[in-house]
N, C-alpha and C positions, 0 to 999 in steps of 0.2 A: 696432618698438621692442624693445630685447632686454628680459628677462624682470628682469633687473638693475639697470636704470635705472629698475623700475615703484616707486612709490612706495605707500601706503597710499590718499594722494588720487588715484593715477592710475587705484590699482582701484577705487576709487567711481564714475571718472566710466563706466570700462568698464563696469560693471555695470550704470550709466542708460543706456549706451549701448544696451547689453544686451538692456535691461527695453522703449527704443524702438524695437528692432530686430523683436521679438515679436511685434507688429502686424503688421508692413509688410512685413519681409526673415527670413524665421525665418534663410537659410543663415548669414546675417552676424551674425545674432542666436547662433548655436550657435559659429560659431568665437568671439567677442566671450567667449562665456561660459568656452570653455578654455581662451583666454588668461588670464582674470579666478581661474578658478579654478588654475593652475597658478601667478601672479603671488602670488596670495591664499597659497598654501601654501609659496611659496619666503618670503614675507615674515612668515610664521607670524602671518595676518591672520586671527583668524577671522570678524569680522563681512564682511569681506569675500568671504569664500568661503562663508556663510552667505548672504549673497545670489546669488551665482555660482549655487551650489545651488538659489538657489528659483527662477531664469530658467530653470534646467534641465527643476526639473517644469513649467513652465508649457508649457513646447516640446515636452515628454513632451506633456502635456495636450492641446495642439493637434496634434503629431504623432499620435492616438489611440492613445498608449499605454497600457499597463496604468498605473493609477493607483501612485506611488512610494512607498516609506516615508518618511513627512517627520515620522514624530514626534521627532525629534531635532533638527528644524528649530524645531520650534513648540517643544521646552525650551528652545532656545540664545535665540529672543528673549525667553521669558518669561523667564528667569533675567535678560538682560540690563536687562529693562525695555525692551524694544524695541518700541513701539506698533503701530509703522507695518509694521516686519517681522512680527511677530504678525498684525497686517490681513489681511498680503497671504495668508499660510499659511492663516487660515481659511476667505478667499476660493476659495483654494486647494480646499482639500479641499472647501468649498461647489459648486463647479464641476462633481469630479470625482462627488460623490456627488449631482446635480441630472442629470449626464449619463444616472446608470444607472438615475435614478428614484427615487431614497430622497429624496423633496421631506421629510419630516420629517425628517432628518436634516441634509437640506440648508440645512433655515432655521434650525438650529439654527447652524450652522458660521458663515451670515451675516448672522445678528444679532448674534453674537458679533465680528465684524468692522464692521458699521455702528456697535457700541458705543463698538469700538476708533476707525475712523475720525473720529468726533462731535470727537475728542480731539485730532487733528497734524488739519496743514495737508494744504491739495490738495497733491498728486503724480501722478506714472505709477502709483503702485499702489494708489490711488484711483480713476483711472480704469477700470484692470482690476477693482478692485471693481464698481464702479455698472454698468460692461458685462457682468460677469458675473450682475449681480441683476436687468440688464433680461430676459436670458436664461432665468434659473432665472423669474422673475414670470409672462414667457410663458408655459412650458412648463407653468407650474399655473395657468396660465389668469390671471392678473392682468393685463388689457388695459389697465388705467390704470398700474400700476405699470412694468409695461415700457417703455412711452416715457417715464414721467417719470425712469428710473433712465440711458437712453439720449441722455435730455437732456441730464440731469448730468453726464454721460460726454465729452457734445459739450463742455459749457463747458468741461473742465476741458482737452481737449483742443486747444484755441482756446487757453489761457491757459499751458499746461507742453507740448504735445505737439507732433510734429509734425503736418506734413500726413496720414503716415499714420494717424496717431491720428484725426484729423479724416474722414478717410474710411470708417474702420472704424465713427467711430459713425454716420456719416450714414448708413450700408450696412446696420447694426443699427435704425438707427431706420424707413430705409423697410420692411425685412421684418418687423415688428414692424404696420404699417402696413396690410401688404398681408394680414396672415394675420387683423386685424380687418376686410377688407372694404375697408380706405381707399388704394385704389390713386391714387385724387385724391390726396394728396400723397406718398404713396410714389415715385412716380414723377419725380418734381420734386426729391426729395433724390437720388435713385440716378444722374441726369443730372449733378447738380450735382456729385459725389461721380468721376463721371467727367471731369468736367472737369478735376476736382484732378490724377487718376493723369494723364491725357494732359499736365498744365502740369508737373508734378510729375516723372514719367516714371518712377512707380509701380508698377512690375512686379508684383511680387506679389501688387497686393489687385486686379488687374485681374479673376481669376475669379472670388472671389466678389461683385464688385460687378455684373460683367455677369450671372451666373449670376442673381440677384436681378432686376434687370431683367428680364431673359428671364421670368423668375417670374410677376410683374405684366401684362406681356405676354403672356404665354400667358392669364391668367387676364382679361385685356381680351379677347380673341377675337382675338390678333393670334399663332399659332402658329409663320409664316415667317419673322415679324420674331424670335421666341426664339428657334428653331434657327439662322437665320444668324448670331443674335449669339455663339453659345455654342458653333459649331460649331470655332472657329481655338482652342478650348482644350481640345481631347480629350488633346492630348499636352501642354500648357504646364505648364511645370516648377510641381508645386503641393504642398506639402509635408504641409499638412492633410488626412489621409485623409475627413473629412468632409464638406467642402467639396467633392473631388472628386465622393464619392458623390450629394451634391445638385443638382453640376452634369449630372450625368448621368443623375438621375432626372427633371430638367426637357427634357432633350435627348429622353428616350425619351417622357416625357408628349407634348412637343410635334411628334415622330415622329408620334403613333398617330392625334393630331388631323390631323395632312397623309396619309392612309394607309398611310403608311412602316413595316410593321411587321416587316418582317426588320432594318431599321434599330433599333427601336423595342429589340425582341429585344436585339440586340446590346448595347447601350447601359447597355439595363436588366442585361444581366449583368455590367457593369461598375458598374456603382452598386454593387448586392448587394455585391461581394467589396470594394469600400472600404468602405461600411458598414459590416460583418462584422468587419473590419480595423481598423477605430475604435472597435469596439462602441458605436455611436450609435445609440439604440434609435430615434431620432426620425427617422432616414434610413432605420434597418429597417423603421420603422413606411411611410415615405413611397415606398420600394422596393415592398412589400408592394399601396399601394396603384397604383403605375402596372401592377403586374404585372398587378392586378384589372380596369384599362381594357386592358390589353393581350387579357388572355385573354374579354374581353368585346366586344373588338372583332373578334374571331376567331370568336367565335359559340359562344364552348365557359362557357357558363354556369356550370356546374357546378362546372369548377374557378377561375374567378371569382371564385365564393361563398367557395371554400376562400381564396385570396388576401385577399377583403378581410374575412374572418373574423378571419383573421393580423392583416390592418391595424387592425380591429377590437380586437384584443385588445391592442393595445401602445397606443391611446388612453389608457387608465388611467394610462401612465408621462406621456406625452406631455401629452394637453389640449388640444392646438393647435386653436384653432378652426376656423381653415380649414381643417383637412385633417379636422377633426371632421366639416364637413359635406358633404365630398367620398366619405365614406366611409359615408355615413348615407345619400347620394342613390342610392349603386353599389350596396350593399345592397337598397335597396327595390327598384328597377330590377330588381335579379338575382330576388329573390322573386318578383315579380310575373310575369318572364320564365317561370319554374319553378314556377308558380301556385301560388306559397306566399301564399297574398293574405292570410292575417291576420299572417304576418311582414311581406310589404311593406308592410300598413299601419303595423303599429306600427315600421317603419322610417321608415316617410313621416311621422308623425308626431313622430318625433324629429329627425330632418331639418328640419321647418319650426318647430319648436323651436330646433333649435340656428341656423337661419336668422334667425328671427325676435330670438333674443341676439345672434348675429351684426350684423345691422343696427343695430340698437339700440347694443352696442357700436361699430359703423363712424362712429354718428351721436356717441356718446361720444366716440368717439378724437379725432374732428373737433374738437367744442367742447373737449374735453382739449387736444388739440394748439396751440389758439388760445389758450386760458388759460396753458398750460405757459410759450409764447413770450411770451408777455404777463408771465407770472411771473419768466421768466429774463431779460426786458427788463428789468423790475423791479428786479432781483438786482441784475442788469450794473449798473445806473444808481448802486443805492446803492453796491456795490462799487466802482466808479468813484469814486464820491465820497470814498469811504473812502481810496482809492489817492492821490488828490490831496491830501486832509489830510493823510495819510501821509508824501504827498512833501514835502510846506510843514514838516511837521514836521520831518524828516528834512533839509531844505534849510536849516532854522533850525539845526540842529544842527550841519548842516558848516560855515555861518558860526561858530559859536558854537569849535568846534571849532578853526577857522583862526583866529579869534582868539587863542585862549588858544595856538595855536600860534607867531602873532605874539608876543605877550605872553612866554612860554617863550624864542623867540628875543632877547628884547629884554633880559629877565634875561641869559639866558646873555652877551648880548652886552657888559651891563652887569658882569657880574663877571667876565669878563675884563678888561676895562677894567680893573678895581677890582685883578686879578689882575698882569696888566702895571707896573700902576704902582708897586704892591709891588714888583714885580721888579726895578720901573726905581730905585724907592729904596734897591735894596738891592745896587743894580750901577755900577760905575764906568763911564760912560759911552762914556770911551775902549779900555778894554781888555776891557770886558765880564766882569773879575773882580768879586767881592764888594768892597765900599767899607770902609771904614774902620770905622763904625759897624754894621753885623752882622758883622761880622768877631770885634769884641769884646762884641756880644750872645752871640756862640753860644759863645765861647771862655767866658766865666761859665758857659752849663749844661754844658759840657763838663767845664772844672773840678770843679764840682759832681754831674758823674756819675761823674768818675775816683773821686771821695772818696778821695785819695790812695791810694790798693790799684793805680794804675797808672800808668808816665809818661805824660808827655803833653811833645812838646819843641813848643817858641815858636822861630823863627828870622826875625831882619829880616833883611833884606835891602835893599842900597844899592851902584846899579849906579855903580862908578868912572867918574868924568870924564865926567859926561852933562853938564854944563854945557858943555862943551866940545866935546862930537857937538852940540848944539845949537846952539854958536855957529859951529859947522865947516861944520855941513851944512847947519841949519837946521832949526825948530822941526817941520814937517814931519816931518823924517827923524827926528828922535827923539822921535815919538809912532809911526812906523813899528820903532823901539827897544824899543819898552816894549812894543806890542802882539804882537812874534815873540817876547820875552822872556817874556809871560806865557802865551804859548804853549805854548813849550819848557817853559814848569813843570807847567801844567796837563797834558801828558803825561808826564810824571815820577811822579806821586802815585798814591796810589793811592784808590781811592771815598774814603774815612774821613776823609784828611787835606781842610785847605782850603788853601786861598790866596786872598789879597786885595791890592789895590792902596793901599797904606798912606796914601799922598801922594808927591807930584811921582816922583822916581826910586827910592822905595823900596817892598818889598814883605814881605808878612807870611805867614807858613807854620805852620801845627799839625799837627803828625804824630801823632796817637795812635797808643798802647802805641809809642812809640818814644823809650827815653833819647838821652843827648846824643851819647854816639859813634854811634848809629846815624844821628844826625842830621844829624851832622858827615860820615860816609858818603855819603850821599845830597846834602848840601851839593854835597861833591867832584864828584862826576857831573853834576850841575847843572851844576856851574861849568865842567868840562871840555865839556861838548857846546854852552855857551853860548862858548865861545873857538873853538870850531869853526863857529858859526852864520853863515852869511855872509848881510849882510842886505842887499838890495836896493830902491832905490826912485830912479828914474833923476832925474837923470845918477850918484849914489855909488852907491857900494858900500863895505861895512864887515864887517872878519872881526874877529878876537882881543879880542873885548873881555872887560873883567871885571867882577868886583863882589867885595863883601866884604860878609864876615854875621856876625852876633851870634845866638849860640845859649844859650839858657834851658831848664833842665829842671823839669816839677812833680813831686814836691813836692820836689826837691834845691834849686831857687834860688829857689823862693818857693810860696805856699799861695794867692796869689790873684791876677788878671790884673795888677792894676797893679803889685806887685812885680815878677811875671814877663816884663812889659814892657820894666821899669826895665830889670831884670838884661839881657836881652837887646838894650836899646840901650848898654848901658855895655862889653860886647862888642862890637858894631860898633865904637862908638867905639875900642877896641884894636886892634880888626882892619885899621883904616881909617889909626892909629896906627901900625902896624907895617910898613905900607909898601901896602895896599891887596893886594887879589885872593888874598884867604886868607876862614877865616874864623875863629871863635875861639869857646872855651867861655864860659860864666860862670863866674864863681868862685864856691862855694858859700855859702849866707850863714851864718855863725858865730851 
């Protein structure tokens, strides 16, 4: 579609297009956006290129870029009063600053945005909120908070989003799942979540939904079944450097468990440099730790210790519990290896620490998970409810509506009615001229507007020997007479004057600002085009005919209609006198 035909609403809908693309398809999602933002700026739209711009960091954000400047973004909605735009930016910058570890910074940015949210309706950038807070929840360790913020996500993506929306959160909700221990239902969404991309035919969230599964699977004791799954997407077009890198620190974890370790190796060095590349401390952190099975499964203790030292120290940013206690077990193990036994105790002792919350949590999540679904049944139900009062409401209304629509139509219909029949009162039925009586309504306010300061000429008119086309031709033919006749006048005048059909064969003319010679002028022209008229109506035909007229000036032969009348038939009558097919002044009144 050219860039010219985009309207303001075409770049809204691009923009939602935009905003659902983000999810699922970022490439379609990036060109969507510079379409959006070039439409936005030929249209000198700024809300709409305000948004274009904030799809953009979002893409930034998932493509692990440097974090953007967007405080230009967050004034344009605040000045606007924009709620929903405001949400989304300090979702935004909540994301970016949860990514690098500033969790205090991070809940600042998104309690400022569930404040904003409380306030507009669900949307796509509501969603990207609650998905981002199940995310930021996790990482600081909030195992109840992160499914319930991944719930919300689901629903809302069930109700505004697409399939991909719906996959994304089910893919969030099982890895949320598996990292408290509750691979029993993690693995039952990540299946289902598959089933959507294959019905769907979902490309792009295929790696990390399988990469997740493999996850769960590796961590059930099933390592052949994760590397076969994850293996057909080493090379699969994947846009998110993060993503990659986790796919391919489950690919080398589940390498080292099958004893693939030149495999392993490789793998893992590919994780490292996407990580690296997204600056995602949480995949640094998780890189760190397959390094520490790798160099541990190689017999080289020592630099092990140094790896999961590394992984060890990026806990702080992270929190994740599962990999908390993967890296508290690798620890003790390695001390103990390298008879450091009062470090591997007190490694083993936080180990079945963080095991022992781990479970507990696992047993949490569970009874969470079964309350949440119970709470969001809940939800749905009264929502439901609401939605059908809504509609009943809403359905009374378009009756209500149609009605007074009817009602509307039946006025209008009525004072047309009302309107016609005025028309029809005020029109001779046969020639479709003004009648008799508005004719000398309007000639009164006219009079009464000239206030003698302007002529005004009166001219009857009496077509010669119509008794006589009538008894020649027949009555027929000379109402075919008088209709070509008022014709020919009615294109003679000009808007201002009128004409009317007086009675039987005569008719009535007011010329404003026009004295008697110019009236007598125009008389002549009438009369000659009317001797030229050739009128047909089969089997006659009739040419030459004529009339004679009586011409009146205001205020030279009179100051009010009925004199001006008089005078103007007492000329006819001379004109009619003098042999017919002329016509004649009035004589001025003394």
């Amino acid at each position: 579609m050219p860039l010219s035909s985009l309207d303001q609403a075409d770049i809204d809908r691009l923009n939602m297009q935009g905003l659902s693309c983000v999810v699922g398809n970022r490439r379609q999602a990036r060109r969507l956006v510079q379409l959006a933002l070039a439409a936005a700026e030929r249209q000198q739209y700024p809300r709409g290129q305000a948004y274009a711009e904030l799809n953009q960091c979002w893409l930034a954000y998932y493509g692990g870029e440097a974090e953007p400047a967007i405080a230009a973004l967050q004034q344009y909605f605040h000045q606007c009063y924009d709620l929903e735009g405001g949400m989304a930016v300090a979702a935004l910058q909540g994301a970016y600053a949860s990514r690098r570890g500033a969790f205090a910074e991070a809940e600042q940015f998104f309690l400022l945005a569930r404040q904003l949210a409380a306030q507009i309706p669900d949307s796509l950038h509501k969603f990207m909120l609650y998905a981002r807070l199940g995310v930021d929840a996790l990482n600081r360790g909030g195992t109840q908070e992160g499914p319930r913020n991944f719930l919300l996500a689901l629903d809302i993506a069930e109700r505004f989003g697409t399939p991909a929306h719906r996959v994304n959160s089910l893919s969030n909700l099982a890895s949320s799942q598996h990292d408290l221990g509750n691979d029993e239902d993690a693995i039952p969404l990540l299946y289902e979540a598959l089933d959507i991309i294959g019905t769907q035919k979902l490309r792009y969230q295929h790696t990390i939904v399988s990469a997740n599964l493999a996850m769960c699977l590796l961590a059930t004791g099933k390592p052949a079944e994760a590397l076969a799954l994850v293996e057909p997407f080493y090379e699969w077009p994947e846009d998110d450097l993060a993503i990659r890198a986790f796919l391919f620190c489950i690919a080398a974890h589940a390498a080292i468990s099958l004893q693939q370790a030149q495999t392993a190796l490789d793998l893992l060095q590919r994780a490292d440099q996407y990580a690296k590349q997204a600056q995602d401390l949480e995949e640094q952190m998780h890189v760190w730790l397959v390094r520490g099975k790798l160099d541990l499964h190689a017999g080289d203790a020592a630099t092990a210790l140094v790896s999961l030292t590394q992984a060890h120290s990026l806990l702080s940013w992270t929190r994740n519990p599962f990999h908390r206690q993967q890296i508290l077990r690798g620890l003790s193990d390695i001390h103990a290896q390298l008879g450091h036994w009062q470090d591997a105790y007190g490694f083993l002792q936080q180990y079945h620490a963080a095991f022992e919350a781990g479970s507990r949590s696992a047993r949490a999540s569970r009874v969470l998970m079964r309350n949440l679904e119970k709470e969001m049944r809940s939800l749905k139900t009264e929502r439901d409810k609401a939605l059908e009062l809504q509609a009943a409401r809403e359905s009374e209304n378009v009756k209500l509506e149609h009605l007074n629509r009817e009602l509307a139509h039946q006025i209008m219909h009525v004072n047309s009615l009302q309107d016609s029949l005025k028309e029809q009162a005020m029109r001779d039925h046969l020639t479709g001229l003004y009648n008799r009586r508005h004719f000398e309504t309007c000639l009164n306010a006219i009079l009464h507007e000239a206030n003698g300061d302007e002529p005004v000429a009166i001219i009857i008119i009496d077509l010669d020997f119509f008794k006589r086309i009538n008894d020649t031709y027949g009555h027929n033919f000379g109402d075919e007479v008088l209709i070509q006749f008022a014709r020919l006048v009615e294109g003679q005048l000009r808007g201002s004057d009128m004409v009317c059909r007086y009675g039987g064969e005569e008719f009535c003319l007011l010329l404003r600002e026009a004295d008697s010679l110019l009236a007598a002028r125009k008389i002549d022209a009438i009369a000659a085009r009317y001797r030229q008229l050739l009128i047909r109506q089969a089997p006659h035909s009739l040419s030459g005919c004529t009339f004679s007229a009586g011409i009146a000036e205001y205020p030279l032969h009179g100051a009010g209609r009925h004199e001006l009348l008089m005078r103007a038939d007492s000329a006819l009558y001379a004109a009619k006198q003098a042999g017919r097919d002329r016509s004649m002044i009035a004589v001025p009144a003394i």
